[in-house]
C-alpha positions in Angstrom: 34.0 15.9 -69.6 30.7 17.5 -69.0 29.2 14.4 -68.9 31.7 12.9 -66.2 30.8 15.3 -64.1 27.3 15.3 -64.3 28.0 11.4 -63.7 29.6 12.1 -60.4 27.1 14.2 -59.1 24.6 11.7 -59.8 26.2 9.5 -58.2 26.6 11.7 -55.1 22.8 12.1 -55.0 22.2 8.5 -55.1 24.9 7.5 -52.0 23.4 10.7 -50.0 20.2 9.2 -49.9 20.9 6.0 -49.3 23.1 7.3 -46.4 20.5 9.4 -45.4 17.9 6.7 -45.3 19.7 4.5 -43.6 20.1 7.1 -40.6 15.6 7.5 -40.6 15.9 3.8 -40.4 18.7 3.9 -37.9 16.8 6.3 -35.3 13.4 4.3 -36.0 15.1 1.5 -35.2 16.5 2.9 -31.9 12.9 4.5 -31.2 11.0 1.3 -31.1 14.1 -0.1 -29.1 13.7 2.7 -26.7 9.8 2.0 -26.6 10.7 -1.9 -25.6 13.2 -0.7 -22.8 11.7 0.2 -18.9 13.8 2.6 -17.6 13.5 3.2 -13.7 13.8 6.0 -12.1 15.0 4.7 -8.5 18.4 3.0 -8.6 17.4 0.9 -5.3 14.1 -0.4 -7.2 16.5 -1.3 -10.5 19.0 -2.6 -8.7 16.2 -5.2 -7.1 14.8 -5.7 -10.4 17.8 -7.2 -11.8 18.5 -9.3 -8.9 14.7 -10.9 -9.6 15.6 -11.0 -13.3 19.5 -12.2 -12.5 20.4 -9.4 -15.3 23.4 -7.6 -13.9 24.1 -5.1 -17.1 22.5 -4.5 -20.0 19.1 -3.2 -20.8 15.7 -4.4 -19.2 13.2 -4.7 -21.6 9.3 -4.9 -21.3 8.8 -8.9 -21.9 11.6 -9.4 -19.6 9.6 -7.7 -16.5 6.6 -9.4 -17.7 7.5 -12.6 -16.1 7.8 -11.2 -12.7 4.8 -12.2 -10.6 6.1 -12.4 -7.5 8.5 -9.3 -6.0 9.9 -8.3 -2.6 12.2 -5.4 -1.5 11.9 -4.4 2.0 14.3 -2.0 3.3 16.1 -1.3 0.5 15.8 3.1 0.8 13.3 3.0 -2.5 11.8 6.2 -2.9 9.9 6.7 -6.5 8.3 3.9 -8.1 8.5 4.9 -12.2 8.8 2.4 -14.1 7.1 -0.7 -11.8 3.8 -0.3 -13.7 5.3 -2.4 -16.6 5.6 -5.2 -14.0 1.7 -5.7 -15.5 1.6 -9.4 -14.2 2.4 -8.7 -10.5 0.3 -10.5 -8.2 2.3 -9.8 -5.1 4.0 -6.9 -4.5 6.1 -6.1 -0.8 7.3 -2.9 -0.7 7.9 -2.6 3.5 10.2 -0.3 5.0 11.0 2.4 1.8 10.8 5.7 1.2 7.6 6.1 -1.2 5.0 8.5 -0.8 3.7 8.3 -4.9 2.5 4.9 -5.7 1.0 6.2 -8.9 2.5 3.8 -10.5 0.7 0.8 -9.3 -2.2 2.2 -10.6 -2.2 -0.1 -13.6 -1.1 -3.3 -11.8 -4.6 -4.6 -11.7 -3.3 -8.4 -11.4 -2.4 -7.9 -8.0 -3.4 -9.9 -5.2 -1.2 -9.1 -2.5 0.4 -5.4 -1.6 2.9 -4.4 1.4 3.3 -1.0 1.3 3.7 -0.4 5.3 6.0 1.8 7.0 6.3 4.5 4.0 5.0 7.6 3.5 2.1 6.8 1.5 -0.3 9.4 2.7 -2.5 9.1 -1.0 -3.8 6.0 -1.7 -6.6 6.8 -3.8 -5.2 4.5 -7.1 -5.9 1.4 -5.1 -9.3 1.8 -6.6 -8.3 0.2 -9.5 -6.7 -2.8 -8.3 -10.2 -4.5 -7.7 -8.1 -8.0 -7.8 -6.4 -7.5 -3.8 -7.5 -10.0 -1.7 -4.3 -8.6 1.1 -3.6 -5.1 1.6 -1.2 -4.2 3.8 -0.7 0.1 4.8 0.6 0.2 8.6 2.2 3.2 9.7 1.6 5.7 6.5 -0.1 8.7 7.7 -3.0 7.5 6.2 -6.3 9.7 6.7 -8.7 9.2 4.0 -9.7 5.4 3.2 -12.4 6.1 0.6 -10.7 4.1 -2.4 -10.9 0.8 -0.8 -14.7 0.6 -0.5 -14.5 -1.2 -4.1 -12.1 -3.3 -3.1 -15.1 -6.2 -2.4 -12.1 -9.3 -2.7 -10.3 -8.3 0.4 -9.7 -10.7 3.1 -6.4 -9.2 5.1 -6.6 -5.5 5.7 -4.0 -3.7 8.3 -4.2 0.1 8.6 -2.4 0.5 12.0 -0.8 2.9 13.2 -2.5 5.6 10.8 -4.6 8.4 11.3 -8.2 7.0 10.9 -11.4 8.3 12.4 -14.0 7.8 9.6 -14.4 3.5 9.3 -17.9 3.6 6.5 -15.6 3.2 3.5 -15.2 -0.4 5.3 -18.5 -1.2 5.6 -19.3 -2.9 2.5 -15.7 -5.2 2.7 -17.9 -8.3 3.7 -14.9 -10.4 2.5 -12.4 -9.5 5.3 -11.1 -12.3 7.4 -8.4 -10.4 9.3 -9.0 -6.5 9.9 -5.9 -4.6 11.9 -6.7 -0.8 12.8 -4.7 -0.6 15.9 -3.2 2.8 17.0 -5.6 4.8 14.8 -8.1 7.9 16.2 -11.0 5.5 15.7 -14.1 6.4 18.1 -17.2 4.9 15.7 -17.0 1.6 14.4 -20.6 1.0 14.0 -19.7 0.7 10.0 -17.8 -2.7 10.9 -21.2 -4.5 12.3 -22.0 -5.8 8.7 -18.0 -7.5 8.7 -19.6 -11.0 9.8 -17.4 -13.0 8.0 -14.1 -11.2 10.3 -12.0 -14.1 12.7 -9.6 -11.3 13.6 -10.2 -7.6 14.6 -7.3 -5.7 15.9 -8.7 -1.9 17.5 -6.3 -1.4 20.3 -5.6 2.4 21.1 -8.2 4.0 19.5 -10.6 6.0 21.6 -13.6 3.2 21.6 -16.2 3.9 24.4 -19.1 1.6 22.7 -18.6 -1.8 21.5 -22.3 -3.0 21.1 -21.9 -2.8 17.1 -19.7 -6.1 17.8 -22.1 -8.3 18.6 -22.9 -9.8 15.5 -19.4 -10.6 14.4 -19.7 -14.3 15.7 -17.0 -15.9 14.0 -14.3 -13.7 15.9 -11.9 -15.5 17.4 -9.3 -13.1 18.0 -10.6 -9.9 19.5 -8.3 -7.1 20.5 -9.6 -3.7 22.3 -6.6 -2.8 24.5 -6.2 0.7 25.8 -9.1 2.2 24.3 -12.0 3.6 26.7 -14.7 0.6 27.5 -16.6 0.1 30.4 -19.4 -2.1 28.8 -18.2 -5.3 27.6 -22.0 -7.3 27.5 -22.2 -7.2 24.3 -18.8 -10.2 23.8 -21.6 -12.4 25.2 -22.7 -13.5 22.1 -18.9 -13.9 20.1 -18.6 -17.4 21.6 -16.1 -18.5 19.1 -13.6 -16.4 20.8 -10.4 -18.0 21.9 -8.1 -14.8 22.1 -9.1 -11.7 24.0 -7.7 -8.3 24.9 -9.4 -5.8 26.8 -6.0 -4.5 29.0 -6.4 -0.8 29.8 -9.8 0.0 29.5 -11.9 1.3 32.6 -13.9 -2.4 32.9 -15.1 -3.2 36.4 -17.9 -5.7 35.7 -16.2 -9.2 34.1 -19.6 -11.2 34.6 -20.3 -11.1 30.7 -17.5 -13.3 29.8 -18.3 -16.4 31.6 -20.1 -17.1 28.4 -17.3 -17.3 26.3 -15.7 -20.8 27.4 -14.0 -21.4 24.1 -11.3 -18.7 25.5 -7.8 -19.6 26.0 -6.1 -16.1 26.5 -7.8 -13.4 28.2 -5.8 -10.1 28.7 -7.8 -7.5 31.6 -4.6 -5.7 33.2 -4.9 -2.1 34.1 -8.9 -1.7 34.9 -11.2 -1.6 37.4 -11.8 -5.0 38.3 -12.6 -6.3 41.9 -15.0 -9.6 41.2 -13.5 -12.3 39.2 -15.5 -15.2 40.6 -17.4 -15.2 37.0 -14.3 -16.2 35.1 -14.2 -20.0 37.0 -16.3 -21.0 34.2 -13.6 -20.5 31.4 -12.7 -24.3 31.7 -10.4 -24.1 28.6 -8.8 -20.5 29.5 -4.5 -20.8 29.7 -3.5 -17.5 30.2 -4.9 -15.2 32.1 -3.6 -11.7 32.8 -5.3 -9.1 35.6 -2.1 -7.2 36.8 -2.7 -3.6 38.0 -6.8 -4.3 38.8 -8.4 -3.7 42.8 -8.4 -7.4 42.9 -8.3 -8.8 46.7 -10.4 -11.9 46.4 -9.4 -14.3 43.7 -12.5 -16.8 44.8 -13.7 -18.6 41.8 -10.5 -18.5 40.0 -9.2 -22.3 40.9 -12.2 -24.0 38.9 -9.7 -22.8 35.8 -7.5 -26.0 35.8 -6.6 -25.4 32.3 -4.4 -22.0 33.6 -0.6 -21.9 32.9 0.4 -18.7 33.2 -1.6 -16.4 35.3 -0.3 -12.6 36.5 -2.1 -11.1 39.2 0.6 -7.8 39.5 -0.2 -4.5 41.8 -3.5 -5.6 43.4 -4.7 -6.6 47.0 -4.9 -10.1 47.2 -4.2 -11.4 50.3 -4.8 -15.5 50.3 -3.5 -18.1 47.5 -5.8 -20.5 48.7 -7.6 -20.8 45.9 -4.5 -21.2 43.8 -3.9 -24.8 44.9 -6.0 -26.5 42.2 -4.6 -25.2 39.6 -1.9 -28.1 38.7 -1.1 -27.2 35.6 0.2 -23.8 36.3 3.7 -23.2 35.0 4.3 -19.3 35.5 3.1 -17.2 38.4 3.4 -13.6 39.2 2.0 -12.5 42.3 4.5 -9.1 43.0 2.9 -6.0 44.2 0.3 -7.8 46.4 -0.3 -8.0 50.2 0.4 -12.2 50.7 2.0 -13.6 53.7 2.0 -17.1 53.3 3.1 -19.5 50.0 2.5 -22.9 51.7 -0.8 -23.0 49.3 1.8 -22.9 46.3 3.3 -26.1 46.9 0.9 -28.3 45.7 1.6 -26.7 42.3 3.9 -29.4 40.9 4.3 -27.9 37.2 5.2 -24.3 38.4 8.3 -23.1 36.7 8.7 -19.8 37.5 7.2 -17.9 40.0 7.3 -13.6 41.3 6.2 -13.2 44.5 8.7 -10.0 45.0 6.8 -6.9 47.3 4.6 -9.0 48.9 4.8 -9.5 52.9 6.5 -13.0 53.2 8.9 -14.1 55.2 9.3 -17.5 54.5 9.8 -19.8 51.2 10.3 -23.1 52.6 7.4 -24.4 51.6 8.9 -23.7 47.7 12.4 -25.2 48.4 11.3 -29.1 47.5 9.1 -28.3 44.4 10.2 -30.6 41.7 10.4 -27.8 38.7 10.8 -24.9 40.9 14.8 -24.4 40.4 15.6 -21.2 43.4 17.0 -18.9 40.5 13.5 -19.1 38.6 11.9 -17.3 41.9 11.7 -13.5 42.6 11.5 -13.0 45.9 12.8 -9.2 46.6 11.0 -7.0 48.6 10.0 -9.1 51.3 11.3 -9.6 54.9 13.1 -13.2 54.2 16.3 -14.2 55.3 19.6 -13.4 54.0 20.8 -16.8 54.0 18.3 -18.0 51.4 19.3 -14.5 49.1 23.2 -16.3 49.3 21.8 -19.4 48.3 20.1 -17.9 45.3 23.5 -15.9 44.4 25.3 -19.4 44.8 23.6 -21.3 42.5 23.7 -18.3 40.1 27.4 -18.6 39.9 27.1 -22.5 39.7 25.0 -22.1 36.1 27.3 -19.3 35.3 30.3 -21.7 35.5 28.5 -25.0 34.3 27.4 -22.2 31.1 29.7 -23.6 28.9 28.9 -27.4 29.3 25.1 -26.5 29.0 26.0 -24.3 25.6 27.9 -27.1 24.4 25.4 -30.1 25.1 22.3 -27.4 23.3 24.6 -27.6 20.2 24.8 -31.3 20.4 21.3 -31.9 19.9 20.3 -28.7 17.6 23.5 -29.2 15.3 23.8 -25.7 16.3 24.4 -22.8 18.9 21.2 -21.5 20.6 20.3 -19.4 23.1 18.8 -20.4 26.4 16.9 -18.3 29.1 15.2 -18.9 33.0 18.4 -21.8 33.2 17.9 -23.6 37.3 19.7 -26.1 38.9 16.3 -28.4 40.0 18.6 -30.8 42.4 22.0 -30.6 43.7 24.0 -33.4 45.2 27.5 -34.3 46.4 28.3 -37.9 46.9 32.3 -39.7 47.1 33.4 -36.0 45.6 31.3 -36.1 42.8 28.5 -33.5 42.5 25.8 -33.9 40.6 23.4 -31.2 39.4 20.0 -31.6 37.5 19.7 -28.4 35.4 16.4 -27.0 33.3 16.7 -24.2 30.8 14.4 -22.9 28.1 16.0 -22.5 24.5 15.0 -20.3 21.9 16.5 -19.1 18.2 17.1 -15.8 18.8 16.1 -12.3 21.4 13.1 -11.7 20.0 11.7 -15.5 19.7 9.4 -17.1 21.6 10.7 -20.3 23.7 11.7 -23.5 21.6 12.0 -25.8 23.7 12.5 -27.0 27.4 16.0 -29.1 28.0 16.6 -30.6 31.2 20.3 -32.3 31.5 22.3 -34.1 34.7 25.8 -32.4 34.7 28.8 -34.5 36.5 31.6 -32.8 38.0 34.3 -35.7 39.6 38.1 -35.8 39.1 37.7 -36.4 35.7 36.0 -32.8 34.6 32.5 -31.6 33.7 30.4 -33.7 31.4 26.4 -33.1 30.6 24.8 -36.6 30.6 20.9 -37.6 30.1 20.0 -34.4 28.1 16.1 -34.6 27.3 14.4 -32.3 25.4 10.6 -31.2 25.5 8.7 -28.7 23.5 7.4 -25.9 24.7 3.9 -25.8 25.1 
């Protein structure tokens, strides 16, 4: 009996420790498990990891994030960023429109090449250091004082820190990489540190507080130069930048413009709201298209009709008094004169291409001259403000409610050729006529994708009205320029 017993005991050892080993190689088992699994702190960030991994449920392990290289999650209320850093083989990472302010957790992406972290609350940015691999860095509106950790950062090309609080630009100076360098709406008054930037084709410094620009004038392969609203009165040192095509120099305290006529390879040239009298100088710009000098103390615009090349010019709230000069300029398309001290508009009619034209608080008092332009529809003309008869006001109203009525036919015919609905803008009835009971009316309107796109396209249609209904016929379309 003694000996049965002792055998069950035995026995009990033996199926205790087996039991008991199995449980050590249970929870070893579910530690290295645990060590293979990326947990994320954020539910917004897992939830966006999944959909990139198309892995609804279940756990996300560390070879599955692995693959990622490529992630983007704007807008999608991300606050904390634990658990990203096993993403190890990002290269390009858009994080726009969170909530982050910690972004230790990049720190050990060092295979990234591209980073969007605007419109957060990253105010420390100081692990960028170690992700010596960014060629495109992207930081707008973050708070952002302190830019001493991206002085290493010798790969960068794309660089946007608008909209933070920078005053201190040396950490830049050894980024001789950078092709496109945005520090608009900053507290920026030196910039002295971006004179050795020579490789730069864009340099974005609107409102800053800039007085002196002369550390600019080695960066000769700029073509895109913007210094809007800032504090400049000297602008001789662009002379040299003749690559320039794009430049904006709008509310400074500028009065002398004679530098520029150097730059002929410019084909927009912003100078509203400064001090500007003489713009003679800017005849030479044979290749200029746009030209803005609203809210100047302009009352000569002698020199300005040698710019054939001009399509849109805006000459808003100055003192000019003759168009004269104006009547060269053929290939003029948009026009705003309001807010001047003009009389006469026969000088405009020579203008064949104009398309819409503001001549509204000037002191006119006649537009007959306009009335047989060929692109000119009466609806695309502002003429308020001026001491012209009421008749020509009914007319306008008239062929307002015409397009409002034809709306539908001209909605209808834009599907027909898109394949879908788009929007159209400036619509004018170009010629009306009524012949046998038939009217006929030549419409031109301006289509575009959606409110905050540029133009697409120009469509100019004949719409029939006769006893048989509305039709468009001979719809032709035309690109916008």
């Amino acid at each position: 009996m003694k000996k049965y017993y002792m055998l069950l005991v035995i026995m009990f050892i033996f199926v205790n420790m087996a039991f008991q080993g199995k449980e050590v190689q249970g929870q070893e088992s579910r530690s290295i498990l645990q060590s293979e699994t990326v947990y994320f702190e954020d539910k917004n960030l897992e939830a966006g990891i999944r959909e990139k991994l198309n892995k609804l449920k279940g756990e996300i392990a560390k070879e599955d994030v692995k693959k990622i290289e490529e992630l983007t999650l704007n807008n999608k209320n991300i606050s904390s960023l634990e658990g990203i850093q096993h993403l190890t083989n990002l290269k390009k990472l858009d994080l726009m429109f969170n909530k982050i302010s910690d972004i230790n957790p990049l720190g050990s992406l060092t295979n990234l090449v591209n980073l969007n972290l605007g419109y957060n609350n990253v105010n420390d940015i100081s692990l960028l250091s170690n992700l010596v691999d960014l060629e495109e860095l992207r930081l707008q509106y973050d708070g952002i004082k302190d830019i001493t950790s991206l002085e290493k950062l010798n790969k960068l090309k794309v660089l946007d820190l608008s909209f933070n609080k920078l005053k201190n630009l040396e950490p830049l100076r050894s980024l001789i990489s950078l092709n496109d360098l945005n520090l608009y709406g900053n507290e920026i008054e030196d910039i002295e540190p971006l004179s050795s930037l020579v490789n730069l084709t864009t340099l974005t410094l609107g409102e800053n507080q800039i007085t002196d620009i002369k550390h600019l004038k080695n960066l000769k392969a700029l073509k895109s130069l913007q210094l809007s609203e800032n504090k400049i009165t000297d602008i001789s040192s662009l002379s040299n930048l003749v690559e320039l095509t794009d430049l904006y120099l709008n509310g400074n305290q500028i009065k002398n413009v004679s530098p520029l006529k150097a730059l002929k390879g410019l084909v927009h040239l912003f100078l509203s709201e400064n001090e500007i009298t003489d713009i003679s100088a800017l005849g030479n710009l044979e290749n200029l298209k746009n030209l803005s000098l609203d809210n100047n103390k302009i009352k000569d615009i002698k020199g300005i009709g040698t710019s054939k090349s001009l399509e849109s010019l805006r000459l808003t709230y100055n003192e000019v008094t003759s168009l004269e000069e104006l009547r060269s300029l053929k290939n003029l398309s948009i026009l705003n004169l309001s807010n001047n001290k003009i009389s006469s508009v026969i000088p405009l009619s020579s203008l064949a291409n104009l398309k819409s034209l503001d001549i509204s608080y000037n002191q006119i008092s006649d537009i007959s001259p306009l009335r047989s332009m060929p692109q000119l529809a009466l609806t695309n003309i502002e003429f308020s403000g001026n001491t012209i008869p009421s008749y020509v006001f009914s007319d306008k109203y008239i062929q307002e409610l015409t397009l409002n009525t034809l709306s539908p036919y001209i909605q209808e015919a834009i599907k027909q050729y898109y394949g879908e609905y788009r929007q159209y803008m400036n619509a004018g009835i170009l010629n009306a006529e009524k012949k046998d009971g038939k009217y006929t009316f030549k419409v031109r309107v301006e289509t575009f994708v959606g409110p905050h796109n540029p133009p697409y396209g120009i469509e100019t249609m004949t719409i029939i009205d006769d006893y048989s209904g509305i039709k468009v016929q001979d719809f032709k379309h035309e690109d916008e320029k």
